[in-house]
C-alpha positions in Angstrom: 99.0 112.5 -62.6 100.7 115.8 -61.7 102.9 115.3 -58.5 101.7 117.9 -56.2 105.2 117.9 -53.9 107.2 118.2 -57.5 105.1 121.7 -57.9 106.0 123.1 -54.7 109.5 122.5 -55.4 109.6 124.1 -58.5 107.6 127.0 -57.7 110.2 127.2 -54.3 113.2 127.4 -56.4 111.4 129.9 -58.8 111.1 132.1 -55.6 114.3 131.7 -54.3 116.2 132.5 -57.9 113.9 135.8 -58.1 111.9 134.8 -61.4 108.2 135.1 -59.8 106.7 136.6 -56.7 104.7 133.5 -55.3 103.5 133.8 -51.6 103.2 131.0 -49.1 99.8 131.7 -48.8 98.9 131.2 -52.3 100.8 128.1 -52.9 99.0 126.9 -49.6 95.6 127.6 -51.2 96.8 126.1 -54.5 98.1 122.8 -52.1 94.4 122.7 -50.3 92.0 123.1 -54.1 94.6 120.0 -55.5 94.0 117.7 -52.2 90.1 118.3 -52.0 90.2 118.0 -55.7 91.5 114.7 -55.9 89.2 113.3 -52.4 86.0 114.7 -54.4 87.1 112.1 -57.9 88.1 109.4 -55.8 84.3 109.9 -53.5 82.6 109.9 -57.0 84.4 106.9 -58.4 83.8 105.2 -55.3 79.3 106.1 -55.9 79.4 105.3 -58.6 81.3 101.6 -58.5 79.0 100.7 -55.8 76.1 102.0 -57.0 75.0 98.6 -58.5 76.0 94.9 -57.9 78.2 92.9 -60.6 74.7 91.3 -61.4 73.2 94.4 -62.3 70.8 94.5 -59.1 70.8 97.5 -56.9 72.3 97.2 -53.5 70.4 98.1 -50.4 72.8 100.5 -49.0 76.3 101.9 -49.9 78.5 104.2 -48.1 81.8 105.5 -49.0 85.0 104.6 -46.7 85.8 108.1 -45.9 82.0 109.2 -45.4 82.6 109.4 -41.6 85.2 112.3 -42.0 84.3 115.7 -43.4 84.8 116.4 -46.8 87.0 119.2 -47.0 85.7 122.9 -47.9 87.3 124.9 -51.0 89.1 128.4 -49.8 86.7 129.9 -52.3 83.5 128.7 -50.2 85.3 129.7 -46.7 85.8 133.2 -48.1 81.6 133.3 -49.4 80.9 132.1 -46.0 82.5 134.7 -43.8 81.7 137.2 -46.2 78.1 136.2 -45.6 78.7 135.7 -41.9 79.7 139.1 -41.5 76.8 141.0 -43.6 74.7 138.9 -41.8 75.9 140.1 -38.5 75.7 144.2 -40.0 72.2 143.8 -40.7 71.4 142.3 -37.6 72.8 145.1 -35.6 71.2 147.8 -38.3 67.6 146.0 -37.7 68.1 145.8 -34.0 69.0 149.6 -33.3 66.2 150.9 -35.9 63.9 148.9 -33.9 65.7 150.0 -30.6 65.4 153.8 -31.5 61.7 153.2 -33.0 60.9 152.2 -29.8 62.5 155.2 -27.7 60.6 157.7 -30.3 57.7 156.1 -29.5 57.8 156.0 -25.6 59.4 159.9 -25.9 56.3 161.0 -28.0 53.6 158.7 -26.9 54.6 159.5 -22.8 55.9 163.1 -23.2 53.8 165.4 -21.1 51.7 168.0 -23.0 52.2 171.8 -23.4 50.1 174.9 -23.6 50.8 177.7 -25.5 53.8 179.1 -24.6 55.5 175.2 -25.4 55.8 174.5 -21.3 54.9 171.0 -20.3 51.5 171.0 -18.4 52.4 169.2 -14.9 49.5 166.2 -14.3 49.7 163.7 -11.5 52.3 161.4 -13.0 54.8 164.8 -12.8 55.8 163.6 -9.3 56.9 160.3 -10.5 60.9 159.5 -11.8 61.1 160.4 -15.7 61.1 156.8 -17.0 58.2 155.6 -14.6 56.7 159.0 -16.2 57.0 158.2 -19.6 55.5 154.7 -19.6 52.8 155.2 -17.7 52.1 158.5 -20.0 52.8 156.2 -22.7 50.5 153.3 -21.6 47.8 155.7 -21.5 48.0 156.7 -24.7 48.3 153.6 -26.6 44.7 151.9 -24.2 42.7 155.7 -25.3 44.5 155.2 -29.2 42.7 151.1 -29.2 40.0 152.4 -27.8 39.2 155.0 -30.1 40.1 152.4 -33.2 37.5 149.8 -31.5 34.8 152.2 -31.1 32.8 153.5 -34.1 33.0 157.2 -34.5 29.7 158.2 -33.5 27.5 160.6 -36.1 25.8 162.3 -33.6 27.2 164.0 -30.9 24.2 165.4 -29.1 21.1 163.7 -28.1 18.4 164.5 -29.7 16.4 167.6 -28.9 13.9 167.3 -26.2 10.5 167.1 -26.5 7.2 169.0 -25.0 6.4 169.4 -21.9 10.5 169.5 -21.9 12.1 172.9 -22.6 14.7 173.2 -25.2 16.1 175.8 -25.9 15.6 177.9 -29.2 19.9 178.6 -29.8 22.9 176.6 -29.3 25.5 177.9 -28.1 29.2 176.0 -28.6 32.1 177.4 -26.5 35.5 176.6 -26.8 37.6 176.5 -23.2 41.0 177.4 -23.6 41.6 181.4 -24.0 37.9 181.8 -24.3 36.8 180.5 -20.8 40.3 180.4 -19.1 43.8 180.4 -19.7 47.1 178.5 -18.9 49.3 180.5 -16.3 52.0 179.7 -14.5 53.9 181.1 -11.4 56.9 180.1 -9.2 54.3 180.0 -6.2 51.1 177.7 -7.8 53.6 176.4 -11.1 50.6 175.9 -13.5 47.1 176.8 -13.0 44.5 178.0 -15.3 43.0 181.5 -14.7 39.7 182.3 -14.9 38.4 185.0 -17.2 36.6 187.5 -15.8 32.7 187.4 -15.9 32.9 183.5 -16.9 30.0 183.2 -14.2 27.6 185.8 -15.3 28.8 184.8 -18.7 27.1 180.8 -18.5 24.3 182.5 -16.0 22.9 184.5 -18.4 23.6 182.7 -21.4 22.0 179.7 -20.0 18.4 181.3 -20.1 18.3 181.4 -23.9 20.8 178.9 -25.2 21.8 175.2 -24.8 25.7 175.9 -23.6 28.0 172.5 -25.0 31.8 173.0 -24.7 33.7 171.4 -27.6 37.3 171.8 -27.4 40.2 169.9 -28.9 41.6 169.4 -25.2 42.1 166.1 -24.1 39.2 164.9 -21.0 41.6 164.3 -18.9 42.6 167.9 -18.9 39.4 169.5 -19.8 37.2 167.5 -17.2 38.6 168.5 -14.3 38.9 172.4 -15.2 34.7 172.0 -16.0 34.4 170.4 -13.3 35.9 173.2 -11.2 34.6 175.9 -13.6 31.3 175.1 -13.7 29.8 174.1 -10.2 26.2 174.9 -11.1 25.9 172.6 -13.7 25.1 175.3 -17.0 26.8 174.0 -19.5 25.2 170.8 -20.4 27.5 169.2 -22.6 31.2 168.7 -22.8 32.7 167.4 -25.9 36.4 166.5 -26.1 39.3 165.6 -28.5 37.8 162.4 -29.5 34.6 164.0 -30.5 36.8 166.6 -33.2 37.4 165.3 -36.9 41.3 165.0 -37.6 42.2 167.2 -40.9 45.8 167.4 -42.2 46.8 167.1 -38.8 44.7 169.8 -37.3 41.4 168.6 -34.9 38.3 170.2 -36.6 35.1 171.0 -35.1 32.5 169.5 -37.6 28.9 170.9 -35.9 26.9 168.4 -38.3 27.7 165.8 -36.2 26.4 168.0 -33.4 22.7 167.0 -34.1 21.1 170.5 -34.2 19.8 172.9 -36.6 22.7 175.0 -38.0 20.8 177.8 -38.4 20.3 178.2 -34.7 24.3 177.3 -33.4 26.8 179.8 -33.1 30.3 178.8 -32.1 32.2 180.8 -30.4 36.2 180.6 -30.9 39.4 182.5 -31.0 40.9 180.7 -33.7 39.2 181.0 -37.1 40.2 177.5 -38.6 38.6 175.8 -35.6 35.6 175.0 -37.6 36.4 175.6 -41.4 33.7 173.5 -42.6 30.7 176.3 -41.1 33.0 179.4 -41.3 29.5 181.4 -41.1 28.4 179.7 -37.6 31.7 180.9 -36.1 32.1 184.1 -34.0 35.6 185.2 -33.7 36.8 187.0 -30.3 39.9 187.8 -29.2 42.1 185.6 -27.8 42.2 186.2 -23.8 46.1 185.5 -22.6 45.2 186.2 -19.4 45.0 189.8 -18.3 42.1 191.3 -15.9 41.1 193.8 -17.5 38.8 192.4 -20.2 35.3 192.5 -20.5 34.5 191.1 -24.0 32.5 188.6 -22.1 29.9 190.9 -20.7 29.8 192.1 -24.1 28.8 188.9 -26.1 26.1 188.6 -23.2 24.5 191.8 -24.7 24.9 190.4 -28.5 23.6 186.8 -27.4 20.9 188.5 -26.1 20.2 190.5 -28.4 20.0 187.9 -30.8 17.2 185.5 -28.5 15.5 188.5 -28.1 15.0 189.2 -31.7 14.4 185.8 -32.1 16.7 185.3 -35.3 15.6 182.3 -37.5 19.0 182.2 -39.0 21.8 183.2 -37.0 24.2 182.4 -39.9 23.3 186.1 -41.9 24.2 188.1 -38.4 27.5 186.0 -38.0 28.1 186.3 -41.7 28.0 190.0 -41.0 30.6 189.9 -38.1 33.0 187.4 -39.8 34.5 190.7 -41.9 36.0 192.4 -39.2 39.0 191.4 -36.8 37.5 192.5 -33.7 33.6 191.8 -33.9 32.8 192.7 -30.4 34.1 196.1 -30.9 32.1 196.1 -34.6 29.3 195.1 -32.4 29.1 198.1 -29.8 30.1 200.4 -32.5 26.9 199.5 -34.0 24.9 199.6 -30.6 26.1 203.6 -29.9 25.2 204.3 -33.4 21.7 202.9 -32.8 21.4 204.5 -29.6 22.4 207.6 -30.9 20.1 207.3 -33.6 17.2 206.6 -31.1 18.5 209.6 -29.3 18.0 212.0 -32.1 14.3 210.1 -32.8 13.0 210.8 -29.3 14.6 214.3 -29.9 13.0 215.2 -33.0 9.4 213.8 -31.7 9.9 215.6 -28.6 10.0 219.0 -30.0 7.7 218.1 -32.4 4.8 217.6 -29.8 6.2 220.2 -27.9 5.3 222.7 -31.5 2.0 221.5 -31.5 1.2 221.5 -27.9 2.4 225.5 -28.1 0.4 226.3 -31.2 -3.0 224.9 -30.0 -2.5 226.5 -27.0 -1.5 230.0 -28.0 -5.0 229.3 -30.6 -7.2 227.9 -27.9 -5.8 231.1 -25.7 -6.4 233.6 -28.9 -10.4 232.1 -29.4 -10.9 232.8 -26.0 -10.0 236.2 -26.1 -12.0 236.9 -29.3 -15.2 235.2 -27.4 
């Protein structure tokens, strides 16, 4: 048996005479495997002599003499075990901060208010409150409309169905979209954000009214979009309002998809600023100009004449005149272009068959007056 006090003092004088570079440390460690080295042969020797009786039977219980002391641990082990310690400790902080910023980007995008067009936040009735209160209320909100949407099957119609005799329904629908068509965002350092009204908006949904069935279907929020309706129109013409959660999410963009509307497509005509609002029925689209929010325009009294026009004519397929007007950037323009033409043309008609009666009036006269004189 090697004489562990022998070793230290050989590998001491080694030191001290300059022949190897042992630490105190090391021959510590070296002390420590020998001790727990010899405690684990002796523990086994001492299982397995008592393991069975001198007879051969088992015995009922056996417990070594030292079992009430801890066994010691190997330096190897103690290392493993901080080392694991530790990276146990790193990825509990790593897990708990990505799940402490996951859940700041959420309350930051799910409670962050919404902006209009010029990226501004649109102020709502929690703007008041302190910016945390704020945010988790706005966030709150969000999440109870997200379940709600998730429980509630996406309904495939949108409309009710047409009504029936002695009901009137009207031949045309006519599908509006409310921001920079109807009104637009503004903002001053007086009223802070307000949306302005476009001018002729009442005449517009007064007139339109007598032909068409008016249904708003915007990509607004309601919570936003009721209250401008509400406020927009008092006289109850437009007859349906249909919101965000009415649109069909594509790539990230909210598409109007007018099958789901419940109408004949040949009689709808949607009318929008933005060409991709409806990709699906590109020919039941008619593009205006976007309104930002200046008082001279009047392209609203003009698409009174051309919905007019169109009831009057009593189109069976609106889709070939909108088809017509999808070419050009400014179809209202297109549009009276094509109306002075055609009353020019009219013009030079009632011309042409005014002089020509006038011609015959003058030759049967100058005739009648010539037979009379030869009488």
């Amino acid at each position: 048996m090697v004489n562990c006090g022998t070793w230290m003092k050989v590998l001491q004088h080694k030191n001290r005479r300059g022949r190897e570079t042992w630490s105190i440390k090391r021959i510590g460690i070296f002390r420590n495997w020998w001790r727990s080295y010899r405690n684990t042969k002796k523990t086994s020797k001492a299982v397995s002599g008592s393991a069975s009786k001198p007879n051969g039977e088992p015995r009922a219980s056996s417990q070594p003499p030292d079992a009430s002391r801890p066994s010691p641990e190997s330096p190897a082990k103690k290392i493993l075990g901080r080392n694991f310690r530790r990276k146990r400790q790193i990825f509990g902080s790593i897990l708990l901060g990505t799940l402490s910023s996951c859940i700041l980007w959420a309350v930051y995008e799910l409670g962050k208010p919404e902006l209009d067009q010029r990226s501004q936040p649109i102020e709502d009735e929690l703007s008041e409150l302190p910016y945390p209160q704020q945010y988790l209320q706005r966030m709150w909100r969000s999440l109870h409309y997200y379940q709600k949407m998730l429980e509630e099957p996406l309904p495939t119609k949108l409309l009710p169905n047409e009504l029936e005799p002695p009901y009137i329904q009207p031949r045309y629908s006519l599908v509006l979209e409310i921001n920079d068509v109807l009104v637009h965002p503004d903002w001053t350092y007086q009223t802070g954000w307000r949306f302005k009204k476009r001018p002729g908006v009442d005449y517009f949904l007064q007139q339109c009214s007598k032909h068409y069935e008016i249904c708003v279907y915007t990509s607004e929020q309601g919570t936003t979009a009721f209250p401008i309706l509400d406020a927009l129109d008092q006289f109850g013409f437009i007859r349906y309002r249909l919101v965000r959660d009415a649109t069909q999410l594509v790539d990230g963009q909210h598409i109007k998809n007018l099958n789901r509307l419940n109408r004949n497509l040949s009689r709808v005509i949607l009318v929008d600023w933005d060409r991709k609002a409806s990709p699906l029925h590109p020919d039941n689209t008619f593009v205006m100009s976007r309104w930002l929010g200046n008082d001279d325009d009047v392209q609203l009294f003009d698409l009174v004449a051309f919905l007019q026009l169109i009831a009057e004519h009593k189109v069976d397929d609106v889709r070939e005149v909108l088809h017509y007007y999808r070419q050009f950037d400014d179809p209202i323009e297109k549009f009276k272009e094509n109306q002075r033409k055609l009353l020019e043309q009219k013009q030079e008609k009632s011309d042409a068959e005014v002089e020509t009666k006038s011609k015959s009036l003058s030759r049967h006269w100058t005739r009648s007056f010539m037979g009379s004189c030869t009488n």
